[in-house]
Each structure stands twice: as structure tokens, then as C-alpha cells.
VOLUM-123567 format. One line per field, with one value per residue (C-alpha): residue number from 0; chain; x negated, z negated, y negated. Coordinates in nm, 2 decimals. Example, Ala and Ser with C-alpha at 12.3 -4.5 7.8 and 13.67 -1.06 7.14 Angstrom:
n	0, 1
chain	A, A
x	-1.23, -1.37
z	-0.78, -0.71
y	0.45, 0.11
! end
This chain:
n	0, 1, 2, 3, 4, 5, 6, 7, 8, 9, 10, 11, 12, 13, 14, 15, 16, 17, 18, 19, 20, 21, 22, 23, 24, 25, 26, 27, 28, 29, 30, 31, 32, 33, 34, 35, 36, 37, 38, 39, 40, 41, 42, 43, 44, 45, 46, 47, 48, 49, 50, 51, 52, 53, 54, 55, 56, 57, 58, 59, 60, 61, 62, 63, 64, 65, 66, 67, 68, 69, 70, 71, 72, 73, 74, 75, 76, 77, 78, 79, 80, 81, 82, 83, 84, 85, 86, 87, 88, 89, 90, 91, 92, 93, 94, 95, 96, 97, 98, 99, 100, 101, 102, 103, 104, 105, 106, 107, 108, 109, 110, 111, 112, 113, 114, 115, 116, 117, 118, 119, 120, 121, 122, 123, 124, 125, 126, 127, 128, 129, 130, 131, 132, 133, 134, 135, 136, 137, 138, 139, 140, 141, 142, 143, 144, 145, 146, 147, 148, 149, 150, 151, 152, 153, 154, 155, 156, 157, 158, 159, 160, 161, 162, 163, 164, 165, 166, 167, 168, 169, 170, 171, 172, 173, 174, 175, 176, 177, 178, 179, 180, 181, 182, 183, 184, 185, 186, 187, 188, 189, 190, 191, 192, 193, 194, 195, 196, 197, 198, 199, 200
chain	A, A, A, A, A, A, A, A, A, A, A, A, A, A, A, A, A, A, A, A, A, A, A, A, A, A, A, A, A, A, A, A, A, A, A, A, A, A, A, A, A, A, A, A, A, A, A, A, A, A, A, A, A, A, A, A, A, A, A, A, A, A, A, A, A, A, A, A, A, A, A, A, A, A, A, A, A, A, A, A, A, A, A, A, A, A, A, A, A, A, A, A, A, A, A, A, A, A, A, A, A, A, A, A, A, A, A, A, A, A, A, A, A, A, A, A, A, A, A, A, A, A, A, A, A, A, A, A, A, A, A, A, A, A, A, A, A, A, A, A, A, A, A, A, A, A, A, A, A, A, A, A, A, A, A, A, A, A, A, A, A, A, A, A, A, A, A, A, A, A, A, A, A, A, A, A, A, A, A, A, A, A, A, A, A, A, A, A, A, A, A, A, A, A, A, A, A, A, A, A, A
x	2.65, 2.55, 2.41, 2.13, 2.10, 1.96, 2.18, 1.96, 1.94, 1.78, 1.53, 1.42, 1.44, 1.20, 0.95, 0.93, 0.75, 0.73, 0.36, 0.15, -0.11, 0.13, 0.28, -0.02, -0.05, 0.28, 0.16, -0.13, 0.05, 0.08, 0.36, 0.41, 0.33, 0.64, 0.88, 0.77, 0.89, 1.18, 1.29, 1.21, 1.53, 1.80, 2.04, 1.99, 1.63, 1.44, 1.18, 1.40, 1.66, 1.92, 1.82, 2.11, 2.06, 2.21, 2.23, 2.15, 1.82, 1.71, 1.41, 1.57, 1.88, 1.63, 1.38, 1.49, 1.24, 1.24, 1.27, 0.96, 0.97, 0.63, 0.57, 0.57, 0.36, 0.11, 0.08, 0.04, -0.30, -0.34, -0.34, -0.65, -0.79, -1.03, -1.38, -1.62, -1.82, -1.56, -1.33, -1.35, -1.09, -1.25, -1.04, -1.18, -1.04, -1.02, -1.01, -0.79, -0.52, -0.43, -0.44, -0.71, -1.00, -0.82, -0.49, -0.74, -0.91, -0.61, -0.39, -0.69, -0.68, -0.35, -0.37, -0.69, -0.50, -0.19, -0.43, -0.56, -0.23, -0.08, -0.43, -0.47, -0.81, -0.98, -1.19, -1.12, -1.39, -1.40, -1.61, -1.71, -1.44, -1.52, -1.38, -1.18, -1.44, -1.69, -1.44, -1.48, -1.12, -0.90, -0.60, -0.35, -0.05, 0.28, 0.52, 0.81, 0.68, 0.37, 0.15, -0.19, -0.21, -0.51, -0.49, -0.48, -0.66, -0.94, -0.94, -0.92, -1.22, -1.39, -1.29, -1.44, -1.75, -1.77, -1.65, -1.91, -2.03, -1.85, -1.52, -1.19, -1.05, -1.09, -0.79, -0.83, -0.57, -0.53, -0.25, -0.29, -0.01, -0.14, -0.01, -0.10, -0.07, 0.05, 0.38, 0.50, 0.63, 0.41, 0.36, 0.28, -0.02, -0.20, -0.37, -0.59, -0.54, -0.83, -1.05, -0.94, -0.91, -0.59, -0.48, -0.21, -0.01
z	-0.48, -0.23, 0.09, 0.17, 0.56, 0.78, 1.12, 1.41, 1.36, 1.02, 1.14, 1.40, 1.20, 0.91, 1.19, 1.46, 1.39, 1.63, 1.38, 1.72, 1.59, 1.59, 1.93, 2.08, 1.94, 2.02, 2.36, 2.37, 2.27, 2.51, 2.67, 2.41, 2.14, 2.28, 2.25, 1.91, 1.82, 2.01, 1.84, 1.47, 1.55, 1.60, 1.28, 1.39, 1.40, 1.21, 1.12, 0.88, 0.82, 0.56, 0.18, -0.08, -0.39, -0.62, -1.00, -1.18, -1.27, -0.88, -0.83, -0.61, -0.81, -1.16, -0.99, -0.80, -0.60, -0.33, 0.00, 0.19, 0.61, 0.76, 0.85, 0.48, 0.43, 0.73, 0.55, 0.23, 0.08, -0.12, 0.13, 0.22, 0.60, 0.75, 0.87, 1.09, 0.81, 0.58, 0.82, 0.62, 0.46, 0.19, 0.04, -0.24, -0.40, -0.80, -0.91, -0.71, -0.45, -0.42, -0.54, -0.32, -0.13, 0.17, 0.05, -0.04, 0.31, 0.47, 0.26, 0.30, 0.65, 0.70, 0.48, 0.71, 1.02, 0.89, 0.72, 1.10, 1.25, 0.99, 0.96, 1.31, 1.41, 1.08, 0.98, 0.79, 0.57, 0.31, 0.03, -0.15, -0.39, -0.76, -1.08, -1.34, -1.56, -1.36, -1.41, -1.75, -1.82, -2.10, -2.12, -2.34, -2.31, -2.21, -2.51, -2.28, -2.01, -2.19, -1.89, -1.86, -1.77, -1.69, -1.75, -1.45, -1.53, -1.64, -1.24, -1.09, -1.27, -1.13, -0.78, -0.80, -0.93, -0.63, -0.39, -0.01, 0.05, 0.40, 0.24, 0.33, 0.05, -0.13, -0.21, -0.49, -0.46, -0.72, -0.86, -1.19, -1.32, -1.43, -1.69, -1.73, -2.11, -2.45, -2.40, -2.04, -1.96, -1.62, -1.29, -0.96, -0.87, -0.91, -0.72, -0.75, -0.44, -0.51, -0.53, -0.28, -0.45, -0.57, -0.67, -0.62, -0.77
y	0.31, 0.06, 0.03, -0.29, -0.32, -0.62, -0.72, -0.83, -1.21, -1.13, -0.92, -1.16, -1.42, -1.30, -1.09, -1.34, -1.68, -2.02, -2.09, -2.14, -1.95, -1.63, -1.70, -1.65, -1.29, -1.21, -1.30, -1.06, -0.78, -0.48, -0.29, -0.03, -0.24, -0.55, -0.22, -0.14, -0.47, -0.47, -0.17, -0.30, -0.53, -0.31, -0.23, 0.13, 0.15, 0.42, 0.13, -0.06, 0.18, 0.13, 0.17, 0.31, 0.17, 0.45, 0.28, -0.01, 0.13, 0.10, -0.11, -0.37, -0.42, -0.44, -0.62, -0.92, -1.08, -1.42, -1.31, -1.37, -1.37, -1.29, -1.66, -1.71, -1.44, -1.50, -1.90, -1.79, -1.95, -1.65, -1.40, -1.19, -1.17, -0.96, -1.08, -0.97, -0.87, -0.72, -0.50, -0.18, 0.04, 0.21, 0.56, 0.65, 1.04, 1.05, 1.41, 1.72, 1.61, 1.96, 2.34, 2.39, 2.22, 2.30, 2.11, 1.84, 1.77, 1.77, 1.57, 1.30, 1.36, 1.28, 0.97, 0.87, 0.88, 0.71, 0.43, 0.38, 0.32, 0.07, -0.07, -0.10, -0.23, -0.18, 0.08, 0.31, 0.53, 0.79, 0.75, 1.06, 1.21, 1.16, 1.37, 1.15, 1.15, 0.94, 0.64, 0.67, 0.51, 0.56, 0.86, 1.00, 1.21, 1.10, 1.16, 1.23, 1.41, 1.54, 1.51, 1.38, 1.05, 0.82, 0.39, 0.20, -0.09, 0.10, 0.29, -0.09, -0.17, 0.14, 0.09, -0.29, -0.21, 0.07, -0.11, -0.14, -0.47, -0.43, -0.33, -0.55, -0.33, 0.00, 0.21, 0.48, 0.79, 1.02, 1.31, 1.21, 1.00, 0.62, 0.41, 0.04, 0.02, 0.14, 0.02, 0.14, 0.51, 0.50, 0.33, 0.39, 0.21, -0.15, -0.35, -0.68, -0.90, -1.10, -0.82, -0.63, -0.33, -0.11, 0.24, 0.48, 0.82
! end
């Protein structure tokens, strides 16, 4: 078993940048917000806690990726912003999130409010929920688990087509596990970044 945690310095270094641009925003952020920040740096934060890596088979260990600092992320070409046109944050429901309706509207209501705060200053809206069938994608039954499960890229293609003209993004959320072809067991979501649009289990 192992045990992946940042010391101060390294937080620092990949959350704070000199790039002018985000000086000034550091410079405009408020009294509770500097303390947030302040707080993301310490080893014994409950922000960036320590992550135990358990086997081999552990996502970071089987999947290594290049470390990116948010100045790298901020300057990537690729990256996304929102407009004043586009500062939406669409949810879109795919079929039962719960037992009940009940269950439903409050599990969607919890993910509004939470989409608020990491989004913060974007919008966030609920379209309509929508049974599985309307996306018209392809399913099958996982031979292991022998549970129902829809094909991502077929969702993605859904949530395009539906997504509002004002939409920074649009996020589909269903309990239905996904698969994103013949040849994988499942996965957990996918997401186009061009297009702004992605989906989650």
C-alpha cells in the first residue's frame, strides 16, 4: 500500500502562478476566499488530503499521466472559457436517479447546489429529465455483472444535439452503468472538450 501526499512548496507551486493575468485575480479575491487558498496549502488540509493507492490495479499507478500545475492548465490553447454569452451549466437527468421521485429531486438538488459552488459564477440550470429511450443509444448486458448498460458515445451524441445555445456546457447524469465500446468492462463517464458536453454514472 502506498500513500501519495503533496508538502507545501508543491502545492504552492502548482496552485499559485506569477502569469500577470492571474495575479490580478488573486488580487481581487475576498477575505474568505484568500483563506480558502491558504488552507489548500497545508499537508493537513481536508482539500488535498492524502490518496492510498491500495494495488497495482489503482488508477494512478495504471495510469500515468504528466503532471500539469494550474498555470499550465490556465495557458493551455485547448482549454474552454466562459463568455458572456455562453455562462450556462446545463444538467441534464437520463432515466431514474433514485427508488423514488423524491430520492430523484433531491439527489439533483444536491448536485445543483454543489455544481454552483465549484462552478462559481456560472449558472447552473436543469433541463427536463428524460427516460433512456429518448437517446436512442445502443445497450447490452454486461457479461460479468449482468447489468444493463447503456453506450456512452451514443449519450455524448444526445447531449450535443440538446445542448441550449447559451450553454458553457451540458452535463448528462445517469444510474445506468455506461460502456464506451464492445471491448471495455465499463467506464465512468466521457466527455468531449470541444463540445462542451460530457456524462457521468
Amino acid at each position: 500500500m502506498q500513500t501519495v501526499q503533496h508538502s507545501e512548496q508543491t502545492l504552492k507551486t502548482a496552485l499559485i502562478s506569477k502569469n500577470p493575468t492571474l495575479v490580478s485575480q488573486y488580487e481581487k479575491l475576498d477575505a474568505g476566499e484568500r483563506r480558502l487558498l491558504n488552507k489548500a496549502f497545508k499537508p493537513d488540509n481536508d482539500l488535498f488530503g492524502p490518496i492510498t493507492l491500495h494495488s497495482e490495479s489503482d488508477w494512478i499507478i495504471s495510469h500515468p499521466e504528466v503532471p500539469q500545475d494550474f498555470e499550465q492548465f490556465f495557458s493551455d490553447p485547448s482549454r474552454k472559457a466562459p463568455s458572456p454569452e455562453k455562462r450556462s451549466v446545463y444538467i441534464q437527468c437520463i432515466g431514474s436517479l433514485g427508488n423514488t421521485r423524491i430520492i430523484s429531486e433531491e439527489y439533483i438538488k444536491w448536485l445543483k447546489g454543489y455544481c454552483e459552488a465549484f462552478f462559481y459564477g456560472l449558472t447552473v440550470k436543469l433541463l427536463e429529465p428524460v427516460p433512456v429511450s429518448v437517446t436512442r443509444c445502443s445497450f447490452r448486458i454486461n457479461d460479468n455483472t449482468h447489468n444493463l448498460q447503456i453506450h456512452a458515445g451514443h449519450i455524448l451524441r444526445f447531449l450535443k444535439k440538446k445542448k441550449p445555445r447559451d450553454a458553457f456546457c451540458i452535463v448528462g447524469v445517469t444510474m445506468i452503468d455506461l460502456y464506451p465500446r464492445d471491448s471495455w468492462n465499463f467506464v465512468f463517464g466521457q466527455a468531449s472538450l470541444t463540445d462542451g458536453a460530457g456524462e457521468v454514472d
